[in-house]
C-alpha positions in Angstrom: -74.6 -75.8 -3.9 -73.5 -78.2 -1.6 -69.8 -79.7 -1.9 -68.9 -83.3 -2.5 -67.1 -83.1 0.6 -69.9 -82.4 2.5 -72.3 -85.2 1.6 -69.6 -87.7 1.2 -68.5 -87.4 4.8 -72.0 -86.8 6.7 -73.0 -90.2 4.8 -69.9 -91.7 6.0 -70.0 -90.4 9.7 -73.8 -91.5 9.8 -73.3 -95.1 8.7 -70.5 -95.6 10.6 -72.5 -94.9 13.8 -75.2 -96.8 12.1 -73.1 -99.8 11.9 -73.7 -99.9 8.3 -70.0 -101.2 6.4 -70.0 -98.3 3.6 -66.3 -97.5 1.6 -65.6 -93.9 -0.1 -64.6 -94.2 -3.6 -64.2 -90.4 -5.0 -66.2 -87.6 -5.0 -69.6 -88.4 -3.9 -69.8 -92.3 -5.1 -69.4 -95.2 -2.2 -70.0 -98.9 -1.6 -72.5 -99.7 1.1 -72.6 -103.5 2.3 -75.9 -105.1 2.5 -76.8 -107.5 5.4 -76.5 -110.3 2.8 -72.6 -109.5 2.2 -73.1 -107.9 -1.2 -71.4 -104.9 -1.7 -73.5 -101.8 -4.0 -71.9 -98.8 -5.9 -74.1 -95.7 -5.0 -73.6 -92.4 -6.2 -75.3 -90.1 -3.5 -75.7 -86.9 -5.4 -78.3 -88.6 -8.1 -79.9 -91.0 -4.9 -80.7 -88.4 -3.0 -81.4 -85.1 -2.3 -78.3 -83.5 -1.2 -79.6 -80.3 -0.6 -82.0 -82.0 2.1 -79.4 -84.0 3.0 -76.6 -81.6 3.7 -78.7 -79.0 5.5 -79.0 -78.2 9.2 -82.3 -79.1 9.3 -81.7 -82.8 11.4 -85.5 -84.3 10.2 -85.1 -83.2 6.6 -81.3 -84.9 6.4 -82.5 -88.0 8.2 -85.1 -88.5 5.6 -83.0 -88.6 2.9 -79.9 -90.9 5.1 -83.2 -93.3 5.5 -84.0 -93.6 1.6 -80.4 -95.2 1.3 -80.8 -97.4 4.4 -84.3 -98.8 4.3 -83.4 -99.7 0.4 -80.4 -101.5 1.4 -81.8 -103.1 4.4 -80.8 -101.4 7.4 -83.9 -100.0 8.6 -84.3 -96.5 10.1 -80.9 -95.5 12.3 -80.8 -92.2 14.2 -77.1 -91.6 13.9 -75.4 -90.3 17.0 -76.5 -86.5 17.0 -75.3 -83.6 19.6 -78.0 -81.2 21.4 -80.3 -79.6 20.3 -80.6 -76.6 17.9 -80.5 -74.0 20.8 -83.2 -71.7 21.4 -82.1 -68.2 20.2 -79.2 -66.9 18.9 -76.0 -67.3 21.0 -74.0 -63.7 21.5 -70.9 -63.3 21.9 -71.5 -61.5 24.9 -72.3 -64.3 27.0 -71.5 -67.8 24.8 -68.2 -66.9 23.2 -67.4 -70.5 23.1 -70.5 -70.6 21.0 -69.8 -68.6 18.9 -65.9 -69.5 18.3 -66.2 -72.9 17.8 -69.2 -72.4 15.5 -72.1 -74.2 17.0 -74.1 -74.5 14.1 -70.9 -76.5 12.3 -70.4 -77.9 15.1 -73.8 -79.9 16.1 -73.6 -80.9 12.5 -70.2 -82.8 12.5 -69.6 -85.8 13.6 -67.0 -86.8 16.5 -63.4 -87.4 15.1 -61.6 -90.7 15.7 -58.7 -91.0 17.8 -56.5 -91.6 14.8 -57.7 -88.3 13.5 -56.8 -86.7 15.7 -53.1 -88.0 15.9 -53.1 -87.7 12.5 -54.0 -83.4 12.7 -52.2 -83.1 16.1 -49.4 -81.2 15.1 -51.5 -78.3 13.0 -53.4 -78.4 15.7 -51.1 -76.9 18.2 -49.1 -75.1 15.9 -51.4 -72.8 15.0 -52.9 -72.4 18.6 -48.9 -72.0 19.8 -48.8 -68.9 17.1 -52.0 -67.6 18.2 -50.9 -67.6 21.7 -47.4 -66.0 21.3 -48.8 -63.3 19.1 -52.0 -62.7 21.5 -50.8 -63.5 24.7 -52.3 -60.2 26.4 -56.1 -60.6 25.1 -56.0 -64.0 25.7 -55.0 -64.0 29.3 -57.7 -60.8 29.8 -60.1 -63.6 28.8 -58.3 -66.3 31.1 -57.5 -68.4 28.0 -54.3 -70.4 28.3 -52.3 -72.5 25.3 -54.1 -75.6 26.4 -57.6 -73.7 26.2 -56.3 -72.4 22.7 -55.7 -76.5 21.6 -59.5 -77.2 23.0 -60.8 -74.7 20.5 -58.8 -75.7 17.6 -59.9 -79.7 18.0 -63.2 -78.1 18.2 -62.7 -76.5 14.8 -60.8 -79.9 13.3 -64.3 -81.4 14.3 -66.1 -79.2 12.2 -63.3 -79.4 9.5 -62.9 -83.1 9.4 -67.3 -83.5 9.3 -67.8 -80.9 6.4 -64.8 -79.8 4.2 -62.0 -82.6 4.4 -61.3 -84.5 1.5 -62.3 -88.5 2.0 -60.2 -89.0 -0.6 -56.8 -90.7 1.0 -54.9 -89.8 -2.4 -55.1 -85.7 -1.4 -53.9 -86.1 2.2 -51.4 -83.4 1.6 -54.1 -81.4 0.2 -56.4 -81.5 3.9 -53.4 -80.7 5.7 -52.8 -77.2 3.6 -56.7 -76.9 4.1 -57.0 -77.5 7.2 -53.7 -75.3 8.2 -56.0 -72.4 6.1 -59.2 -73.5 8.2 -57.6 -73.2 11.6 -55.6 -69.6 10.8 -59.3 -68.7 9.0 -60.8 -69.7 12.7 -58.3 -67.8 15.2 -58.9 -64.7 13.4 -62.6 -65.1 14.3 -61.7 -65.4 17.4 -59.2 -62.3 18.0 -62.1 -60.6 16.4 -64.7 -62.2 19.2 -62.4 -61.2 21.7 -61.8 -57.6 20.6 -66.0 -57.0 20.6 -66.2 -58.9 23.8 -63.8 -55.9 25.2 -65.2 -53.0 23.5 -68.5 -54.4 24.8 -67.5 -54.5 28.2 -66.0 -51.1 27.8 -68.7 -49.3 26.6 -70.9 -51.1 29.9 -68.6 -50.1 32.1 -68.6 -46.3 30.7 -72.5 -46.5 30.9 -71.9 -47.6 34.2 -69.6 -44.9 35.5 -71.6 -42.2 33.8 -74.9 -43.1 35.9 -74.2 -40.4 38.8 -76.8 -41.8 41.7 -75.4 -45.5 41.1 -73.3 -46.7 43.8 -69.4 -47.3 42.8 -68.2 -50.8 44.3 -64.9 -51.0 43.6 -61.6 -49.0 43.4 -60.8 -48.5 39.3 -64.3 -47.9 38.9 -63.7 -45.0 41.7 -60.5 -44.0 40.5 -61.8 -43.8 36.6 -64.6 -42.3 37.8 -63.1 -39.5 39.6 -60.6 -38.7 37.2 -63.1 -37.5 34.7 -65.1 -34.9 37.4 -64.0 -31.6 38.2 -63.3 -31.0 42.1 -66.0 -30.1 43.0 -67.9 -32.7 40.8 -65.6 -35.2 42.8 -66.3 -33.4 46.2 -69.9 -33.7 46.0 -69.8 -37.7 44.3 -67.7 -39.0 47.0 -70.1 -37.0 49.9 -72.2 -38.7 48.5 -70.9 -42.5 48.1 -69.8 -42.2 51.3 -73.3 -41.2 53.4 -74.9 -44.0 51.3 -72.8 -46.7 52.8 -72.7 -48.8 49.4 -69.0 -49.1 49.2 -67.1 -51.9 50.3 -64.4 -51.4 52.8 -61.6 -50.9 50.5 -63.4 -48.8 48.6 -64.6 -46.8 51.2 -61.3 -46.5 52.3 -59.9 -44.9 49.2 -63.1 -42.4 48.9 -61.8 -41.0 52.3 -58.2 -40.5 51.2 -59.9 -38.9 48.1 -61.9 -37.1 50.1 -59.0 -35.6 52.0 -56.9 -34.8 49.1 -59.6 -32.8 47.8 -60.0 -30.6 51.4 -56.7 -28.7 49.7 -57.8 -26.9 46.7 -54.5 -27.2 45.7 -54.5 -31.0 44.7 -56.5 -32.4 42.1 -58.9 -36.3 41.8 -55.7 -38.5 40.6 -56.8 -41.2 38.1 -54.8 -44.6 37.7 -52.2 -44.4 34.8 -52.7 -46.6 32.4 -50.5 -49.3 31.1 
C-alpha cells in the first residue's frame, strides 16, 4: 500500500513544476488554488487512485495528476520528468552508479530545492565522511573520493526527500532521524555493490589467467600467472608468450628475466607478495 508520504509529495513536486499554488495540510489532504483565487481542500487518497498514481508507470500516474488538474482548471501539465525508463536492466557490473543511487527511485523523484539541500547538508556529509574513513581502501580501488561519496548521498536525499520524507513541517526532527537511517541504509548497498563489483572482476581475471593459449599483457597478470605453474609449466608458457610477440615491452621484458631464472633448476617462478 502506498504511504501518505509518497502521494503527498509526488502531488506536491508535480504541481509545483506545474505552476499550480497547492499547500500540504497532513497526511494526504492539501489545498490547491484555482485560477479564480479560490482555495479547495482535497483529500488525494479518496480523489484518486493512488496506487496508479504512486507507481512507476509515468502514463498511468499522469492520468490520475490530470483528474485533479483538469477539475480545478489547469489543464493537462507534464511535470518536469527525468529520462527515460532505460532499456534493460542496469548491472552492477557496468552502471554501478545505477544501481547505487537507485535509478528506478530516482527517475521518480523530483529535484530538491536549494533550501533542501542546506537544510540536509550536514547528514549529508556526515554519513559520507564515516563511510569514507571506515572504507577508505574499496573506495579508492574504485577511484571514489569524499566528494564523489557527497554526490551519491544528495543523489539518495533526492530520492528520500521525493518519496519518504514527511511534508509535515511539525515532524522535522523526525526526517532528519529518517533520513540519517536512509542514508546509513544506502552506503551499505553500496559497500555491498563494491564488494560484487571486486569478486566479479576477480573471478574474470581468474578466467582469464586460466585460458593457457591467451596472450598475457601485462606484468601481475604474468607474475599471478606464473606463480601457479610448475617449472616446467612456466618454461613452456613463457616459450611460448615470448615467440608469439603479444607482450608489451615491459612485459616482455619480465618474461625474459623469468625465463632466465627458470634456466637454473634450482630457482623457482616467484609470484608478487600480496599486501
Amino acid at each position: 500500500m502506498p504511504s501518505s508520504n509518497l502521494l503527498s509529495n509526488r502531488f506536491l513536486a508535480w504541481s509545483e513544476s506545474s505552476n499550480i499554488p497547492v499547500i500540504h495540510l497532513n497526511d494526504a489532504r492539501v489545498k490547491i488554488r484555482d485560477p479564480q483565487n479560490r482555495w479547495w481542500s482535497l483529500d488525494l487518497a479518496k480523489a484518486i487512485n493512488k496506487y496508479e498514481f504512486t507507481s512507476s508507470n509515468r502514463n498511468d500516474a499522469l492520468r490520475q495528476f490530470h483528474r485533479i488538474t483538469q477539475t480545478f482548471g489547469y489543464g493537462c501539465p507534464i511535470p518536469e520528468n527525468r529520462v527515460g525508463k532505460p532499456s534493460k536492466r542496469a548491472s552492477y557490473k557496468s552502471e554501478e552508479f545505477l544501481v547505487a543511487i537507485r535509478h528506478n527511485e530516482f527517475r521518480q523523484a523530483h529535484n530538491c530545492s536549494p533550501a533542501k539541500f542546506a537544510l540536509y547538508k550536514d547528514i549529508v556529509r556526515q554519513r559520507a565522511k564515516k563511510f569514507w574513513y571506515f572504507n577508505a581502501k574499496i573506495c579508492q580501488t574504485y577511484g571514489l573520493d569524499y566528494d564523489d561519496l557527497v554526490q551519491y548521498a544528495n543523489c539518495w536525499l533526492v530520492n528520500f526527500c521525493g518519496l519518504y520524507e514527511r511534508p509535515d513541517a511539525s515532524k522535522g526532527d523526525d526526517n532528519r532521524r529518517l533520513l540519517q537511517n536512509y542514508l546509513k541504509q544506502r552506503f551499505v548497498e553500496l559497500y555491498a555493490t563494491l564488494q560484487k563489483k571486486c569478486k566479479s572482476i576477480s573471478v574474470e581475471k581468474e578466467s582469464y589467467l586460466a585460458t593457457q593459449n591467451d596472450p598475457i599483457s601485462d606484468t601481475d597478470a604474468l607474475e599471478s600467472a606464473l606463480g601457479e605453474m610448475s617449472p616446467d609449466e612456466a618454461r613452456e608458457k613463457l616459450e611460448s608468450l615470448l615467440n608469439s610477440g603479444g607482450l608489451d615491452k615491459e612485459t616482455a621484458e619480465l618474461a625474459r628475466i623469468y625465463q632466465r631464472r627458470l634456466s637454473n633448476p634450482r630457482t623457482q617462478p616467484q609470484t608478487k607478495e600480496c599486501t
